[in-house]
N, C-alpha and C positions, 0 to 999 in steps of 0.2 A: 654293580661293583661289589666288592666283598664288602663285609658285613663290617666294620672297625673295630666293634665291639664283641668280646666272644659271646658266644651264646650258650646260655647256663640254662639247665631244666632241675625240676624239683630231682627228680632223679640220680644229680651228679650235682651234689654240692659240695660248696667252694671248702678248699681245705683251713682249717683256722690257723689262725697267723699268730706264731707265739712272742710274747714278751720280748721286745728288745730287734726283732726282725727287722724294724724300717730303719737299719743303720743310725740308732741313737734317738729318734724321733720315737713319739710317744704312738703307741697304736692306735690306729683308725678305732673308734665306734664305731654302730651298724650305720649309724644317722651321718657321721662324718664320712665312710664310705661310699654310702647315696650320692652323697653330697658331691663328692668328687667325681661320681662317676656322671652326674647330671653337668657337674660344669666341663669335664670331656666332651660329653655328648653336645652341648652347644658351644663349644668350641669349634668343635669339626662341623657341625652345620653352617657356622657362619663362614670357616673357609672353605666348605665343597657347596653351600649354597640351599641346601634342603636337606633333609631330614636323615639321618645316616642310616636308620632303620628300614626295613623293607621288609613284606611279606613272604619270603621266600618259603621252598618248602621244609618241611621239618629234618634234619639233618638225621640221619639214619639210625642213630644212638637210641633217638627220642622216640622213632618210631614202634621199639620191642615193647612185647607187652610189659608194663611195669605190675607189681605185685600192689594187690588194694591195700590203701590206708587200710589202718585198724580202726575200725569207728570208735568214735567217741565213748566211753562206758558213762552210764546215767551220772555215775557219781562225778563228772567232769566237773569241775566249778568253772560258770562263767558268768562275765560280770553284765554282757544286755541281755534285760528280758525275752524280748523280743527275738533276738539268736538264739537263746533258752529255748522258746516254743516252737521257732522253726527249727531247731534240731530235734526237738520229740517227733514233730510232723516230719520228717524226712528221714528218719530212721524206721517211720514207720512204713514208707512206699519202698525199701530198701528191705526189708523185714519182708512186704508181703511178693515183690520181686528178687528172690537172689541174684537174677540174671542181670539188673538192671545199674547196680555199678560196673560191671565188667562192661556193657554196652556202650554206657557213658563214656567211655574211657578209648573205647576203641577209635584209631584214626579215620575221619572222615564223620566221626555218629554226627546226629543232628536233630540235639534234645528241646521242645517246648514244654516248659514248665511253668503250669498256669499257675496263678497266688490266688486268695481268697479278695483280696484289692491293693490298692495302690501303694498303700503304708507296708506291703507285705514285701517289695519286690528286692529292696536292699536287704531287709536281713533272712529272707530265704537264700539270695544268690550268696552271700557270705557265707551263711551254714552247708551251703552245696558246695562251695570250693572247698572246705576244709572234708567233709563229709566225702566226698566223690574225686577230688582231686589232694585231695591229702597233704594240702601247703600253704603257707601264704603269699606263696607267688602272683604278682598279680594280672590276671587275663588281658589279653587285647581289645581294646571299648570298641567294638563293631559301628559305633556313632562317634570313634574320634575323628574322621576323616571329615566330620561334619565343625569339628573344632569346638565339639561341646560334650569332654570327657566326663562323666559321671563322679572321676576320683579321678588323684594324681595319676598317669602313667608310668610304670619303671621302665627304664630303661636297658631294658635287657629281654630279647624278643620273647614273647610268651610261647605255652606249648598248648594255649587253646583261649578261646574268644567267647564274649559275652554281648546279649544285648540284652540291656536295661530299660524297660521302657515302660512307664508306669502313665502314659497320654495325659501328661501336664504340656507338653512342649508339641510346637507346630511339627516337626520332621517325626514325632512318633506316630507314623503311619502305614498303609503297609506299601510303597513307592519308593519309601526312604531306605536306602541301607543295601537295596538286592547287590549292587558290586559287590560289597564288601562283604556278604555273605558267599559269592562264586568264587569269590576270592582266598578266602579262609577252607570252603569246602575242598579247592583244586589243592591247596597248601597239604591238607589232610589233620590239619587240624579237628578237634570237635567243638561244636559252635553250640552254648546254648543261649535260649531268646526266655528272658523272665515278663510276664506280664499278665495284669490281671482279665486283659482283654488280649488274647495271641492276635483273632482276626483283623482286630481293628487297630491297633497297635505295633505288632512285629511285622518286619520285614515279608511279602508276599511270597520270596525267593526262599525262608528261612520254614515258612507253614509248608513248603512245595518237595524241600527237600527233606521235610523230619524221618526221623527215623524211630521217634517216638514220641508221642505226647503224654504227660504227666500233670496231676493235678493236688499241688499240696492244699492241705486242709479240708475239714476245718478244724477248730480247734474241737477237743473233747476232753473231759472230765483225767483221763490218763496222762494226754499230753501235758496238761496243764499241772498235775503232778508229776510227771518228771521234771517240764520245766523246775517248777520250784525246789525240787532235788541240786539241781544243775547251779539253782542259784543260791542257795544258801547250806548246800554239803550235806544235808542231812532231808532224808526224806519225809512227809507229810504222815502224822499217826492217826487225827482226828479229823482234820477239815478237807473238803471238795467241795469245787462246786457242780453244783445242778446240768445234767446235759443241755436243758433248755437255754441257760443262762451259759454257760461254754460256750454256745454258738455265739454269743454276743459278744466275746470279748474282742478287743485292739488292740493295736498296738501301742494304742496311746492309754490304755486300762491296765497294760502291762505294766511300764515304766511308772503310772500315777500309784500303783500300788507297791512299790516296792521301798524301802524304807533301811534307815541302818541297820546292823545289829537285829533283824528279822529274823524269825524260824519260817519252817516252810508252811506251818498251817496259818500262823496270822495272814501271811502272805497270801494265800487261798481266798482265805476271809476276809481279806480287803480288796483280792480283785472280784466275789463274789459278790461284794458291795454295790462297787463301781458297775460291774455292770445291767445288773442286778436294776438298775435305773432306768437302764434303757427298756426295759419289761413295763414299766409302767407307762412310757412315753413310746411305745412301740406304734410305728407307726399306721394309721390305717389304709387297710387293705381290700381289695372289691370286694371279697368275704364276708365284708362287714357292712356294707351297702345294703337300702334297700328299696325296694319299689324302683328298680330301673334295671330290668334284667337285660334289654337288649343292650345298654350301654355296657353292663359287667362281663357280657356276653361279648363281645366284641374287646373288650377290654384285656379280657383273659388270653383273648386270640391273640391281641398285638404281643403280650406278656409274654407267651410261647416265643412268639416270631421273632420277637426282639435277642429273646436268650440264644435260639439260633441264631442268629446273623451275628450274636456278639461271637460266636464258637465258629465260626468260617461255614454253618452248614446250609445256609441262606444267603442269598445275594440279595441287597438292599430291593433290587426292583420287587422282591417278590413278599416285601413288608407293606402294612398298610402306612402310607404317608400322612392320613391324616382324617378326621372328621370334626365335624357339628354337630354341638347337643344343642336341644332346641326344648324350651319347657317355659314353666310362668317360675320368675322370680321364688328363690329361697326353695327348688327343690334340687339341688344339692349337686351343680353340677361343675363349682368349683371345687367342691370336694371330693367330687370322680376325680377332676385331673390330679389331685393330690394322691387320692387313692393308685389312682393309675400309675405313677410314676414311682409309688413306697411297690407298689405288686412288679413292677416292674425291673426295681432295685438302680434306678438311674434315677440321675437329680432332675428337677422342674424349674424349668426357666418361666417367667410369665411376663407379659405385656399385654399391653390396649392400645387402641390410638388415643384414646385419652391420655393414657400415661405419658405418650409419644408426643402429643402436642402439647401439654405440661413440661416439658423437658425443659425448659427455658422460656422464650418468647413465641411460640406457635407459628415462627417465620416457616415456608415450605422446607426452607433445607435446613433446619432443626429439625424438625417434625421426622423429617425421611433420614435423618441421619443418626436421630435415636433407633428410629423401627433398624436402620441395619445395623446398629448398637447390638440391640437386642437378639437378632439370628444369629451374629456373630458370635455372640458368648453363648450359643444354643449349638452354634457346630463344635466350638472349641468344648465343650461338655458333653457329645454326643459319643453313645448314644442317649438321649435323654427327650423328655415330652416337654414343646413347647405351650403353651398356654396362653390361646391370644383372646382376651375378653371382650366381650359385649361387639362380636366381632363385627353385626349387624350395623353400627354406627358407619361404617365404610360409607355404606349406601349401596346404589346402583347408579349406576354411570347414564344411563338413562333417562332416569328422574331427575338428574341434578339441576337447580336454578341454573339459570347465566349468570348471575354476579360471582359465584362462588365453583362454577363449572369448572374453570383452570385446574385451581389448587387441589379441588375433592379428583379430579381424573387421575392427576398426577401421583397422589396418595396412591389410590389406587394400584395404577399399572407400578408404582414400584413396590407394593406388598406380592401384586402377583410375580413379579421380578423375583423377591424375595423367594416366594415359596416354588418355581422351579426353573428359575433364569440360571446365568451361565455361570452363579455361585451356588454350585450345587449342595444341598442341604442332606447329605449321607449321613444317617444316623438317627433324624431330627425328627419326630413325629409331632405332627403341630394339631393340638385339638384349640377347638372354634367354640364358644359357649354363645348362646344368644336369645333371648326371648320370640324376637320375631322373623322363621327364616326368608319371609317375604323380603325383606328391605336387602338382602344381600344381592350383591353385582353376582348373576350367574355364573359367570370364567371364575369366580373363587371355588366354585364346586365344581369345576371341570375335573374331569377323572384324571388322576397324578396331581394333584391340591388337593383340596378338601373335601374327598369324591363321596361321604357318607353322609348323611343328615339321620342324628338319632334321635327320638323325642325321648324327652324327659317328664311322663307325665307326674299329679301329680299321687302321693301314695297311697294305694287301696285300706284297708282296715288291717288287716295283716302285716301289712308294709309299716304301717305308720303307733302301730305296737313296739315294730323289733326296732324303731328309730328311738320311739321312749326308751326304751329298755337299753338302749346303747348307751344312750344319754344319763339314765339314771345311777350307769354303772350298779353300787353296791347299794344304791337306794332303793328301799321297798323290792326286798328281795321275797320273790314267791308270789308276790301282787299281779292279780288279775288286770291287766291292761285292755282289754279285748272291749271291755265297754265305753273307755275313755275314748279308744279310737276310732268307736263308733261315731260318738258323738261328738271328736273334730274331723270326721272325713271331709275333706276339701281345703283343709289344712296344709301349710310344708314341713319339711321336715327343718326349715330353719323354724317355725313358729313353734314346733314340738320342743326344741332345743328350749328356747324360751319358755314356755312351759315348766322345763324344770329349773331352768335359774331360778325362778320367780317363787318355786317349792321351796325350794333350799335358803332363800332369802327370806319367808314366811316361818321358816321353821328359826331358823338362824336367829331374825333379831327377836322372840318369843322364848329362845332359849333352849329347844326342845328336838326331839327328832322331825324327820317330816312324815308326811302320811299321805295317803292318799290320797285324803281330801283336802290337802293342799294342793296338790297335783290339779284335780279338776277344780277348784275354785280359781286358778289361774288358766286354766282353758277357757273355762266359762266368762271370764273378764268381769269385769265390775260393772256392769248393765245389770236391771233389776230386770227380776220375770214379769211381763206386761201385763197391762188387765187384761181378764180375763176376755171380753169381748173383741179386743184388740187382737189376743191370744188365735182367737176363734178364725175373726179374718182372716190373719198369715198362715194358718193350716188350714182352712180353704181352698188359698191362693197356694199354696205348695203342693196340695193334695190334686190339685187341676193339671197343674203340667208333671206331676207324677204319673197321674192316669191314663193322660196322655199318651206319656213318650212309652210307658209299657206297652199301651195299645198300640202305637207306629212301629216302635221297633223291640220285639219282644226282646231281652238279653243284652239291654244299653243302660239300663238302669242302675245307677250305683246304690243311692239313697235320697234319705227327703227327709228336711230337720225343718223345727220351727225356732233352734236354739241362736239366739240372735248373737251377733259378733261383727264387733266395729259396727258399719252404716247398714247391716245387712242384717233383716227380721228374719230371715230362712235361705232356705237354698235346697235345688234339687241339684246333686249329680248326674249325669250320663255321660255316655262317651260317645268325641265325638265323632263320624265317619272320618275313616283314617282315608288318607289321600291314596289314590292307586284301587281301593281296596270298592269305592262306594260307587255305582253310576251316577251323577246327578241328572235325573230325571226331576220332566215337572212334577211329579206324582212325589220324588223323595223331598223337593222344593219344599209341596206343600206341608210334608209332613213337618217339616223342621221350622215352619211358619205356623203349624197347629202347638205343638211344643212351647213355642217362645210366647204365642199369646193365651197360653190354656189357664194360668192363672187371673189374668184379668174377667176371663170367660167367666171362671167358676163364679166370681165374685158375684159378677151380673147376673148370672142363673138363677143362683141359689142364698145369694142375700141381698139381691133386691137392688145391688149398683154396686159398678167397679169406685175402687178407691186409685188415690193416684200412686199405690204400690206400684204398677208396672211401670212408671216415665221415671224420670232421672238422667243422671250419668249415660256417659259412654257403653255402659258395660248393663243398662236396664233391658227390660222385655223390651221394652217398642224401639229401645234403639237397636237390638241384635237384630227384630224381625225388620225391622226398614232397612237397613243393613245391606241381609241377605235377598231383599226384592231390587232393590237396587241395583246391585252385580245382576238380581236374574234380567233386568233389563235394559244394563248398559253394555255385561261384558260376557254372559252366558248363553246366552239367545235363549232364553227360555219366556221370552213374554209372546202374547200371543196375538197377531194384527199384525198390519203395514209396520215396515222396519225393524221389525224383531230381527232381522240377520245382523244392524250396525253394532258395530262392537265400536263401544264410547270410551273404553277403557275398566278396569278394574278399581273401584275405589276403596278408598282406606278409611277406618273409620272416622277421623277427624275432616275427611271433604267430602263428606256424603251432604249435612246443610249447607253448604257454599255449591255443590253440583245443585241437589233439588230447587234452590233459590234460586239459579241461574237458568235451569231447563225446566221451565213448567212443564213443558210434553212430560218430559221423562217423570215428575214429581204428580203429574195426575197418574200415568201407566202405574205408580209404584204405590200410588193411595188406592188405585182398584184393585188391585193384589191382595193388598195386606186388606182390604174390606170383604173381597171374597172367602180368605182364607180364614177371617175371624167370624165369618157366618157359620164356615164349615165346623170351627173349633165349637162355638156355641152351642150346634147339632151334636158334637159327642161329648159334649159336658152334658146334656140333656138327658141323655141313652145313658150316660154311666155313673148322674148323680148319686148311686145309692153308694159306688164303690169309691165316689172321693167326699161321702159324707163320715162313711167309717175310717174312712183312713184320715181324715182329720180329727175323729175321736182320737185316734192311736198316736199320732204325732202332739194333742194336747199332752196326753197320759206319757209317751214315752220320749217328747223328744224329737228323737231319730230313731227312723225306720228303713232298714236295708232295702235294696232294691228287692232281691229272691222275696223277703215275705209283702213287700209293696205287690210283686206281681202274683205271687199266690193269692192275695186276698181279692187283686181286680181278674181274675179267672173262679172264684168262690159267690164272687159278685153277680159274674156273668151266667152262672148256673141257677142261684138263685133270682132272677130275673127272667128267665127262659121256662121256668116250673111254675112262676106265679103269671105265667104272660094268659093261660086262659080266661084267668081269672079276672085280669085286671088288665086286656088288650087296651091300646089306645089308651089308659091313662098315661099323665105327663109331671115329671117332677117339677113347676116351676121356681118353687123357693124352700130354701130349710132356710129356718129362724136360730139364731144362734142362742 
């Protein structure tokens, strides 16, 4: 049907109506005109029934080319900030394209103009209709059809259409909109789509037909002085700011800084301020990681992938969906996902099922209906990195008791649900943090879930330098750290962190700067240095399974300290065979059984009787080596006699004495193991007494001693042993006297 209302373009405006025209009545305002014209317009809708408006094509008038606005000159006054700076930036893509208002403008174009983010997308598209279409006519809302207009509509059909969509709202996607875009294109209107995500965001139909893509921003040091030109009439004589600190600013540092009765350098000077803050609190980035390269490595990758697929030039399938980091407590792998997500420039959503079963009363459908709480508000944010902690608490569906078998199954299969059932999670990259990857249900790392496992070890000497130094920020600048982190290697980088609160609290309540040796006096802890015969035994015993494990496996060797910390009088490093990488053979078996008992050995050698240094805890010599004989003889096949093929299962550390108590077989096969292999250890404590006598001199004198000169001195050892062997064949070191 015809159109009721005429149709007016910026091009042909209404003639002004003079004084006295409405036969005696006072003249319309612009607002009392609107006004009438809206209550026509729903007039005639309620007696034709729908909408009087229609997309028809553009009436022939409107099609000639019209002559460009005249742009804005800097000296405009305008009273938002924020239109301020996207008019510097838009004049600037206009300045380095001359061609690219007249394109704009042409019927049918079909312009995507990316924003720097969300806060950008209203007062870019406002500077662009004045800037590019020269009026304040107001565009066709390409999402009214959806009945969720961004502003008023006028009512008088437009000569080109907009989509706003800044991904707060469900329909900004790219499925939503395509009519309405084929629609406006056949019209010949020019359609453009504002967003700080086009692919993820606009219309698919609207990325399919562009006819150019543009990208305002970011801010810079210029813009930001015209802006302030623009808003306070006169331009800037003394103050800028900083290009670094330029990139920072908002739209919400725009507006906060702006004041009555301002000039344009205060103006400057107080958004230099404002943002200016965000430099100190900037957040951290893989960059600044350390000792986990294959994490940052992988890290970096997703960071790439992700900026493409925010850009249409990646399709979701060909992003990584997700992984596990896997390491011991407090090496820092809540603060990858943190890092991950600032490098990434997308928010972190994060959960546990603990959080999940806290939610309320831990009934099954709380529990499941927080976990989908939580992916929810990770799609509606996406794209962005999920963060599901201590992911390992799940379990495996395998091992589950029967009293509790229902509810942990169901957990379960609805997290797998979750992560790629028929609510698909586009966008959402879910990392898994966890100390033990053993306890996880295998289908969570099914390839398309969480198909990577990255360890997180923990940080080498190097490593655990650049983490002070992180930490220390502006403390003890120039300060040699290389020897502190000698002597906490086996340390994490959250106990480094702690380390310098404990400086700065030392120096703090004393009044004073901090120093160095506040630094190690709170590494060292408040344990006194031992007697010295005490001293003697624990570099001994540390020197035995240092000698050892250089001699099993030459280049596994980290370090060997006698500096006591918490329950523990020393400690060797090494590393240990990485999975995939080691055969386990009986021969590597034994090695790793020579290793865990080489300190009890030394003792017995060379002063006369083991102390009960080796027993203890979960985590002692005789519990690692009973341990590893165990698996070799319930679940490795590595024992040797009748029945070494049954596989009894794999045990865990906690039901190793409830299996041996239960299976004497098994608990005698696992005591003649561990008897044979600490005969053997014994034999090369024998052979190499002289190299773990000196190197427990060295460990008195220094401490800690790196692996590299641990295994120079046991190859210095072995030279000088082979030069005196004429002389002294067949003698035997039975004992050194401390």
């Amino acid at each position: 049907m015809p159109n009721p209302i005429p149709n007016t373009s910026a091009s042909t405006p209404s003639p002004a109506l003079p004084p006295g025209s409405m036969g005696g009545a006072a003249a319309l305002t612009g607002d009392a005109l609107d006004l009438a014209i809206e209550g026509l317009a729903e007039a005639v809708e309620e007696e034709i029934g729908h909408e009087p408006f229609h997309l028809g094509p553009i009436p022939p008038q409107a099609r000639k080319p019209q002559p460009p606005p005249a742009h804005r000159p800097s000296r405009v006054r305008l009273e938002d900030p924020a239109e301020a700076a996207a008019h510097a930036m838009i004049r600037r893509l206009l300045e380095a394209d001359p061609t690219l208002h007249g394109r704009a403008r042409e019927p049918g174009a079909v312009l995507v103009v990316e924003v720097p983010d969300a806060e950008w997308v209203v007062p870019v598209a406002e500077t662009w209709r004045m800037l590019i279409q020269g009026t304040d006519e107001v565009p066709f809302d390409g999402d009214d059809a959806q009945d969720r207009p961004y502003r008023r509509i006028s009512k008088i059909e437009p000569s080109w259409a907009e989509f706003r969509r800044d991904g707060s709202d469900r329909w900004h996607r790219p499925e939503d909109g395509n009519g309405a875009v084929r629609t406006m294109v056949a019209s010949g209107r020019p359609v453009y789509g504002f967003s700080p995500a086009p692919a993820r965001c606009l219309p698919s139909d609207l990325l399919r037909a562009a006819t150019a893509t543009v990208a305002v921003g970011p801010l810079d040091p210029a813009a930001l002085a015209e802006a302030a030109t623009m808003l306070t009439g006169a331009a800037p004589v003394t103050a800028s700011v900083p290009p670094e600190v330029a990139r920072l600013v908002t739209v919400g540092d725009l507006w906060l800084a702006r004041l009555p009765h301002q000039d344009a350098d205060d103006y400057l000077r107080r958004l230099a301020e404002l943002a200016s803050q965000r430099l100190s609190v900037r957040p951290l980035t893989l960059d600044g990681l350390h000792g986990m390269e294959e994490a940052t490595r992988w890290g970096k990758d997703v960071a790439r992938d992700l900026a493409d697929y925010a850009r249409g030039a990646l399709t979701w399938n060909d992003v990584d969906r997700g992984a596990v980091l896997v390491g011991p407590t407090g090496t820092g792998k809540t603060t990858f996902a943190r890092a991950l997500a600032a490098q990434c420039g997308v928010p972190l959503v994060t959960g546990s099922l603990g959080q999940w079963q806290g939610a309320k009363d831990g009934h099954l459908g709380t529990t499941l209906g927080a976990m989908r709480g939580t992916f929810e508000a990770a799609r509606k944010a996406a794209p962005c990195i999920l963060l599901v902690d201590e992911i390992d608490s799940f379990g495996n569906r395998t091992t589950f008791r029967h009293h509790d078998r229902d509810y942990s199954v169901q957990v379960v299969n609805a997290f797998l649900e979750e992560l790629d059932g028929a609510a698909t999670r586009e966008g959402v990259v879910v990392l898994g943090c966890c100390n033990d990857a053993s306890r996880i249900d295998p289908a969570i790392l099914r390839p398309g879930r969480l198909e990577r496992l990255i360890g997180v070890p923990l940080p080498d000497q190097a490593a655990l330098a650049a983490i002070l130094r992180h930490h220390l920020g502006g403390d003890l600048p120039g300060a040699d750290l290389s020897r502190l982190a000698l002597l906490g290697l086996g340390s994490t980088g959250a106990e480094a962190e702690r380390w310098v609160r404990g400086m700065r609290r030392r120096a703090r309540h004393d009044r004073r700067e901090a120093t160095l040796a506040d630094l190690e006096a709170e590494l060292r802890g408040n344990g006194s240095r031992p007697a010295p015969e005490v001293l003697r035994r624990v570099a001994i015993h540390e020197a035995g399974h240092a000698v050892v494990a250089a001699l099993g496996r030459p280049g596994a060797l980290i370090s060997a300290s006698v500096l006591a910390q918490g329950d523990r009088a020393g400690r060797v490093l090494w590393t240990e065979p990485a999975d995939g990488q080691t055969t386990v053979t009986r021969a590597a078996l034994s090695t790793l059984l020579r290793e865990a008992l080489a300190g009890r050995a030394a003792e017995e050698e060379l002063l006369g009787e083991a102390s009960a240094g080796s027993g203890g805890g979960a985590e002692s010599d005789l519990a690692t080596a009973t341990r590893l004989a165990t698996a070799a003889v319930t679940a490795l096949g590595l024992d040797k006699g009748g029945g070494a093929l049954v596989w009894r299962g794999l045990p865990d550390a906690a039901g190793v004495p409830a299996l041996l108590a239960a299976r004497p077989d098994v608990a005698r096969r696992v005591g003649e193991m561990l008897d044979a292999a600490y005969a053997e250890t014994r034999s090369v404590v024998r052979r190499h007494g002289l190299a773990i006598c000196r190197l427990a001199d060295l460990l008195v004198a220094k401490e800690t001693v790196p692996g590299a000169e641990i295994e120079a001195l046991v190859s210095a050892s072995e030279a000088a042993t082979k030069d005196c062997r004429p002389r002294g064949a067949g003698r035997r070191l039975r004992r050194v006297r401390p």
